[in-house]
Z-matrix of the N, CA and C atoms (Angstrom, degrees):
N
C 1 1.440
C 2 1.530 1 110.77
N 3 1.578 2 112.90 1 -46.77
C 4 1.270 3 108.73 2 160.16
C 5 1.711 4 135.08 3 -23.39
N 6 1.358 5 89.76 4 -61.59
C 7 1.505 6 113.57 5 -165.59
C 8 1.573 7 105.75 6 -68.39
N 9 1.216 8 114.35 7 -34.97
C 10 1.886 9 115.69 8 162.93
C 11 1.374 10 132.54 9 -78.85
N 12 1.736 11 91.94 10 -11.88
C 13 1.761 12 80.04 11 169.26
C 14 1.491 13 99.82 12 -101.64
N 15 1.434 14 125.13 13 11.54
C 16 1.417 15 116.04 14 179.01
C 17 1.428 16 107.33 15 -99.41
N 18 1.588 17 116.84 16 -29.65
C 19 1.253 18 124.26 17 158.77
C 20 1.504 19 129.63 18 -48.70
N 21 1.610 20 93.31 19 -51.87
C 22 1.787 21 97.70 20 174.79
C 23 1.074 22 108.39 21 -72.98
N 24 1.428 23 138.15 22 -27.52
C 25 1.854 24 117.46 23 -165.58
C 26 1.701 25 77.71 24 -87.54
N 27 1.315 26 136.04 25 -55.28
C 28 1.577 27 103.05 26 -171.17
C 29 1.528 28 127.89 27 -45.21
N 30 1.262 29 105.82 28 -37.04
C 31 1.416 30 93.19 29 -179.00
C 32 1.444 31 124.31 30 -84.85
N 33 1.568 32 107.72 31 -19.90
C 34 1.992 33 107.66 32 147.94
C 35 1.480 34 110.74 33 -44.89
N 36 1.538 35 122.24 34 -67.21
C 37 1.489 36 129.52 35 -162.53
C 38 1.538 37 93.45 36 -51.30
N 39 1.438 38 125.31 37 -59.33
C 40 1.352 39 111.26 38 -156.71
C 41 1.877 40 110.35 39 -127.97
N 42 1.209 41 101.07 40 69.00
C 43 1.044 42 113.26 41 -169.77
C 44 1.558 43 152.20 42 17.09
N 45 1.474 44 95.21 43 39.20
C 46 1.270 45 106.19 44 -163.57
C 47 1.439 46 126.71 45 84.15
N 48 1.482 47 122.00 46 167.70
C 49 1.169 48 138.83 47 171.53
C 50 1.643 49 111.26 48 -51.92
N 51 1.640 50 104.31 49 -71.49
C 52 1.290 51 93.72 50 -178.78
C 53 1.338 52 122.86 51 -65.53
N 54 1.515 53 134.72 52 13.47
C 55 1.649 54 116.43 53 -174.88
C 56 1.117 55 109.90 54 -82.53
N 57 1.486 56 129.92 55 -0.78
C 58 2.001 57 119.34 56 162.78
C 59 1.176 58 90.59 57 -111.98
N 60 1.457 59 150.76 58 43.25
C 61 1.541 60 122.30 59 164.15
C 62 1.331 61 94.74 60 -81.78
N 63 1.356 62 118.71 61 120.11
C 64 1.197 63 136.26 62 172.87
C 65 1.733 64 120.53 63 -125.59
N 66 1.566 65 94.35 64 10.64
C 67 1.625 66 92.99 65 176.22
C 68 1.425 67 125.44 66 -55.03
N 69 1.047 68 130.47 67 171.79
C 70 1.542 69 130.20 68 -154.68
C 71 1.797 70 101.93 69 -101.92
N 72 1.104 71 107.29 70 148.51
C 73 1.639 72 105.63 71 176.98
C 74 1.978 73 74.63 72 -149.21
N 75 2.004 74 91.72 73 146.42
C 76 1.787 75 105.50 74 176.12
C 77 1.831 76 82.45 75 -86.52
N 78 1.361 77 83.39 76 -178.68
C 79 1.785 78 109.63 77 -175.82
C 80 1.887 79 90.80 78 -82.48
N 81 1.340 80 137.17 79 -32.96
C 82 1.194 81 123.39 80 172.66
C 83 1.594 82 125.91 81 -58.68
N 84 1.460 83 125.18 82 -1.84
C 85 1.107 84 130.77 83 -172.95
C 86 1.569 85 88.00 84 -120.03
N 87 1.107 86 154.28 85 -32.10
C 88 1.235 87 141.49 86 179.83
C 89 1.497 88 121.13 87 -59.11
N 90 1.142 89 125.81 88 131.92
C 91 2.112 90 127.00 89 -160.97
C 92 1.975 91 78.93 90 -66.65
N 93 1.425 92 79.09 91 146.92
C 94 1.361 93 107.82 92 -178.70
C 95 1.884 94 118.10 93 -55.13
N 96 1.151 95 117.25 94 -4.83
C 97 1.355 96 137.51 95 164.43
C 98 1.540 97 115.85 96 -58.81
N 99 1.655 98 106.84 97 -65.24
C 100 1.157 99 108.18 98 -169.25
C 101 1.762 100 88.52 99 -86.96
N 102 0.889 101 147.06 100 -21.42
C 103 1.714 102 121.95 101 -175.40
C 104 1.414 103 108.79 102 -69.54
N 105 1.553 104 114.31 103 -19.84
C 106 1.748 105 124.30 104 160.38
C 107 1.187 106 125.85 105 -48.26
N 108 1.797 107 105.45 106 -43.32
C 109 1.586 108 124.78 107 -156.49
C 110 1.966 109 83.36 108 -87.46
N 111 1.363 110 116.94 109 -54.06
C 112 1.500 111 116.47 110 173.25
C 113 1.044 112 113.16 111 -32.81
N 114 1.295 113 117.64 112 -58.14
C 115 1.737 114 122.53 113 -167.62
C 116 1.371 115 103.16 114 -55.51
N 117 1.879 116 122.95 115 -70.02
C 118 0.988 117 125.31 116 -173.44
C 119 1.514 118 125.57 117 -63.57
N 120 1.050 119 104.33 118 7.07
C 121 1.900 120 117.56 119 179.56
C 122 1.732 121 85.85 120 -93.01
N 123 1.590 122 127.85 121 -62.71
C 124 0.958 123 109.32 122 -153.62
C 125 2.057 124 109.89 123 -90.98
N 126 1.112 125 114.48 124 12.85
C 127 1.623 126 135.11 125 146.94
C 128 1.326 127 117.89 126 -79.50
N 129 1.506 128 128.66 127 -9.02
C 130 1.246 129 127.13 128 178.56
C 131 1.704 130 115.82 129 64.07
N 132 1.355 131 102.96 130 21.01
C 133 1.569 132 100.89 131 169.90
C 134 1.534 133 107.61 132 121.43
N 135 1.397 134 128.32 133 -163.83
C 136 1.455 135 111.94 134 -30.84
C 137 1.500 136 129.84 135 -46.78
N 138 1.359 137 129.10 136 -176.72
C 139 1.144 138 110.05 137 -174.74
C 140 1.883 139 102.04 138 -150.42
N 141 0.750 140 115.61 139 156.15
C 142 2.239 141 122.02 140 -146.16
C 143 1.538 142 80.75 141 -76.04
N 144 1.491 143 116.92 142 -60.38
C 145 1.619 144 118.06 143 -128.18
C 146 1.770 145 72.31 144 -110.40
N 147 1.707 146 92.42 145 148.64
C 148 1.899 147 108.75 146 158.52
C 149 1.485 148 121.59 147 -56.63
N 150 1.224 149 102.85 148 -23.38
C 151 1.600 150 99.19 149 -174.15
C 152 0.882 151 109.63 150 -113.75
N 153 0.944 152 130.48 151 35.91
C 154 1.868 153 136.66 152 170.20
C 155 1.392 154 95.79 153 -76.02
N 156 1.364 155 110.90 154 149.74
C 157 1.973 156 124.53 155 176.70
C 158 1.726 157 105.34 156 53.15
N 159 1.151 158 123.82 157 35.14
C 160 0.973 159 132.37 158 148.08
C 161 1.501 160 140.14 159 -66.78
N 162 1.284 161 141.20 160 126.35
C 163 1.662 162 113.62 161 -159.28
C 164 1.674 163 116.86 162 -51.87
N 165 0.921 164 129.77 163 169.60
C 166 1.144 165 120.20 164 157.64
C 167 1.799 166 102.83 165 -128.70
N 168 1.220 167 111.93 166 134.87
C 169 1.614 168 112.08 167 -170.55
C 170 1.177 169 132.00 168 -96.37
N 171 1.644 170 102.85 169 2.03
C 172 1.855 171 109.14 170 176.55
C 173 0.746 172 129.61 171 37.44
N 174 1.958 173 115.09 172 44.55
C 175 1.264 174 125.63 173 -171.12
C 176 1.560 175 99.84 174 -63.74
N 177 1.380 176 137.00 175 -34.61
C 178 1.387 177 123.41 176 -149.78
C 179 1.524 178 91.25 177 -102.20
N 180 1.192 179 123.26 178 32.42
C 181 2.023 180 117.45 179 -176.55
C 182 0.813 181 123.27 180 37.59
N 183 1.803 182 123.81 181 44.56
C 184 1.944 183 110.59 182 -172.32
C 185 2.028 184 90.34 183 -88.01
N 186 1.062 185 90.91 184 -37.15
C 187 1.741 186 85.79 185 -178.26
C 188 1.598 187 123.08 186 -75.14
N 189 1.214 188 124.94 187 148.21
C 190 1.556 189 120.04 188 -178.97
C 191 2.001 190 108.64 189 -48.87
N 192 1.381 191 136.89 190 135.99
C 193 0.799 192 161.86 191 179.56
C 194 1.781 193 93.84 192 -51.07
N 195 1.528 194 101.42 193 122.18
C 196 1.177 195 102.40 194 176.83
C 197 1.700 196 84.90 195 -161.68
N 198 2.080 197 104.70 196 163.93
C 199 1.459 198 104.53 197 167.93
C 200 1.430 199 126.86 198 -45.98
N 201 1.465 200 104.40 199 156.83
C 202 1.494 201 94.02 200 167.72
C 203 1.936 202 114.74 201 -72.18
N 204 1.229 203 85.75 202 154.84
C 205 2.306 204 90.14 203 -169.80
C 206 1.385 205 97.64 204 106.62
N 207 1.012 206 134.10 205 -60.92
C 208 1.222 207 135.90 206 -172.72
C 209 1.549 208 128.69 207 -24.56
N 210 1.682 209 98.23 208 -40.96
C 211 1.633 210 87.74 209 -178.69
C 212 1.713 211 92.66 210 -135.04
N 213 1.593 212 118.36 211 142.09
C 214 1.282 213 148.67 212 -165.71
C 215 1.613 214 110.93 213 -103.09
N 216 0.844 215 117.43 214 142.43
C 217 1.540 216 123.60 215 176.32
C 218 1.433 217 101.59 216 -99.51
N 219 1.836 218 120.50 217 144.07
C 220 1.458 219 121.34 218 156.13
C 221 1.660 220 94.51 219 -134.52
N 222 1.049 221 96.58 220 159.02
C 223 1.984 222 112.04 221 178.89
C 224 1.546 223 91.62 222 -94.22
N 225 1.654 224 94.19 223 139.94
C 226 1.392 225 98.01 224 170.86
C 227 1.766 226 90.49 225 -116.96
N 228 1.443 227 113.54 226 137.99
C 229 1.431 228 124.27 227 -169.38
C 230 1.481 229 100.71 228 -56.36
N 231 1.159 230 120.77 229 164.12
C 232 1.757 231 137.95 230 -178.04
C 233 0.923 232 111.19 231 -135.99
N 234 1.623 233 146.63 232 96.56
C 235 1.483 234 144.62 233 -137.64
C 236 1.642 235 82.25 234 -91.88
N 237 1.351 236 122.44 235 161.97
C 238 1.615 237 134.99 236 -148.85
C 239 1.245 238 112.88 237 7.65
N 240 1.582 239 134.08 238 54.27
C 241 1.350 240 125.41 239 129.47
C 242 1.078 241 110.36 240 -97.02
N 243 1.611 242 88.99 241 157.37
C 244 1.747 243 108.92 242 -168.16
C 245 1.804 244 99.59 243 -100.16
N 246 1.347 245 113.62 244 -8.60
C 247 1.538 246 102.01 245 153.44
C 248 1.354 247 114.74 246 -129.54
N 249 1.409 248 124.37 247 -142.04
C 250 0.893 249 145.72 248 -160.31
C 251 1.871 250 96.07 249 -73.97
N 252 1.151 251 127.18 250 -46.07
C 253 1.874 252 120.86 251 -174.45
C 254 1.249 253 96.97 252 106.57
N 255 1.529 254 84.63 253 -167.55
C 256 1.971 255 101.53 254 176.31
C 257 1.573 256 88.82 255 -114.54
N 258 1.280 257 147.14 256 -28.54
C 259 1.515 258 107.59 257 174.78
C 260 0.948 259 143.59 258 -99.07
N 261 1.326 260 108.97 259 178.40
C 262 1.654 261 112.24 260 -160.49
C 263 1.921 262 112.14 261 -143.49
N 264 1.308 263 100.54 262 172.37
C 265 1.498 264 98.05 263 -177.82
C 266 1.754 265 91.18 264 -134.34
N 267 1.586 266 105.04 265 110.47
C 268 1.861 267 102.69 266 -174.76
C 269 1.678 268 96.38 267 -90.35
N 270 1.205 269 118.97 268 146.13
C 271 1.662 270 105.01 269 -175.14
C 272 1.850 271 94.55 270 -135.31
N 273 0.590 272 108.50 271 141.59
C 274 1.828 273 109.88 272 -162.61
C 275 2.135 274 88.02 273 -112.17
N 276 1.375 275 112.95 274 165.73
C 277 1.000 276 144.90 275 -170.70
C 278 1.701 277 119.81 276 26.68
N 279 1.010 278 109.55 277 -168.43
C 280 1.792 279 117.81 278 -152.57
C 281 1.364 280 112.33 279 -133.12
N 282 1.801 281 117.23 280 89.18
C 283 0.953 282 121.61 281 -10.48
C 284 1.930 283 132.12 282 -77.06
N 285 1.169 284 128.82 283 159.03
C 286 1.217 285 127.32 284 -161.55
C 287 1.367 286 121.71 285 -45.54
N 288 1.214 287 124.22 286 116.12
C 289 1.764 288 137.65 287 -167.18
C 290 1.673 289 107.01 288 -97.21
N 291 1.648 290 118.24 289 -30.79
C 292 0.978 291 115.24 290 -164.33
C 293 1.292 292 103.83 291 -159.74
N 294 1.483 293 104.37 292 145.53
C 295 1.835 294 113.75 293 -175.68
C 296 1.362 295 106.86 294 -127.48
N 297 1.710 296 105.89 295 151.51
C 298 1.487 297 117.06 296 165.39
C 299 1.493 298 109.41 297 -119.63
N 300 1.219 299 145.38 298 166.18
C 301 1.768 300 149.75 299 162.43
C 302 1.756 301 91.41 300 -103.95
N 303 0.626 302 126.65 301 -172.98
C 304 1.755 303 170.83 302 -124.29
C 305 1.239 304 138.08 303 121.56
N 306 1.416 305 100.13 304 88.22
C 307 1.929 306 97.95 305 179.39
C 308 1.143 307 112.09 306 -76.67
N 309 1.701 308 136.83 307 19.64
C 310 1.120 309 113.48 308 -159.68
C 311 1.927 310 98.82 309 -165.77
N 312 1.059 311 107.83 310 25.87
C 313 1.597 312 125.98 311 155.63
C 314 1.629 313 98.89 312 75.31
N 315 1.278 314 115.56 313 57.52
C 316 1.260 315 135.78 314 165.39
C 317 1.569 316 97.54 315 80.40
N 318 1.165 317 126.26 316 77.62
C 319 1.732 318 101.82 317 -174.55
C 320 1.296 319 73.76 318 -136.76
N 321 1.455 320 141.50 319 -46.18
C 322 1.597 321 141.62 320 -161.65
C 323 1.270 322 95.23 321 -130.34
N 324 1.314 323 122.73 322 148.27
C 325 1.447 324 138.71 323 154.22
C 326 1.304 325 105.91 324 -120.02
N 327 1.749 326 98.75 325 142.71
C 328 1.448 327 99.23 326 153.47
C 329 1.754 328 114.80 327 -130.50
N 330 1.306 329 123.48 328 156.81
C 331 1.486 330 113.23 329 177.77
C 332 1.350 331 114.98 330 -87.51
N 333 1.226 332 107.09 331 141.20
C 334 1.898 333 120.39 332 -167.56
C 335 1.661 334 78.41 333 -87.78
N 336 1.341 335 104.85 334 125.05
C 337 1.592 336 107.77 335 168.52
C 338 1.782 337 99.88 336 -106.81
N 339 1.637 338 110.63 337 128.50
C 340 1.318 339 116.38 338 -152.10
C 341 1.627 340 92.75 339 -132.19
């Protein structure tokens, strides 16, 4: 009993297991959505949704610690949602040096190794 309430308050305090999965996935394993949202990130646009390249602020630290501005949000499409989804394409620096996916509205990252 010990050992689960020391487990559960760690993963309250620090957000779980997955908040550093940061292992690498290539752009050939990513659903054909986000290798779109890739392309058009690195064309500089246009872009579907208004809030695309918007900051994103990494309030919960799943991404490595960097200024705020630094890293941008893009929607990666969700075939039958009626909005925007949970994923995304986070692309860090100016212009973009490095990418993460999120299938699941910032809860896991992984890095697009490019």
């Amino acid at each position: 009993m010990r050992r689960l309430l020391i487990a559960l308050l760690g993963a309250t305090l620090f957000g779980g297991a997955q908040a550093r999965d940061l292992s690498g996935i290539s752009p050939s394993r990513l659903p054909a959505e986000a290798r779109e949202t890739l392309r058009l990130i690195d064309a500089g646009g246009p872009f579907p949704y208004r809030r695309d390249g918007i900051v994103f602020q990494n309030r919960e630290a799943r991404l490595p610690d960097q200024p705020r501005g630094y890293y941008r949000e893009f929607t990666v499409p969700t075939p039958g949602s009626r909005d925007r989804g949970a994923r995304r394409i986070v692309a860090g620096g100016s212009p973009p040096v490095v990418f993460y996916y999120t299938p699941d509205h910032y809860r896991s990252f992984q890095k697009v190794t490019r």
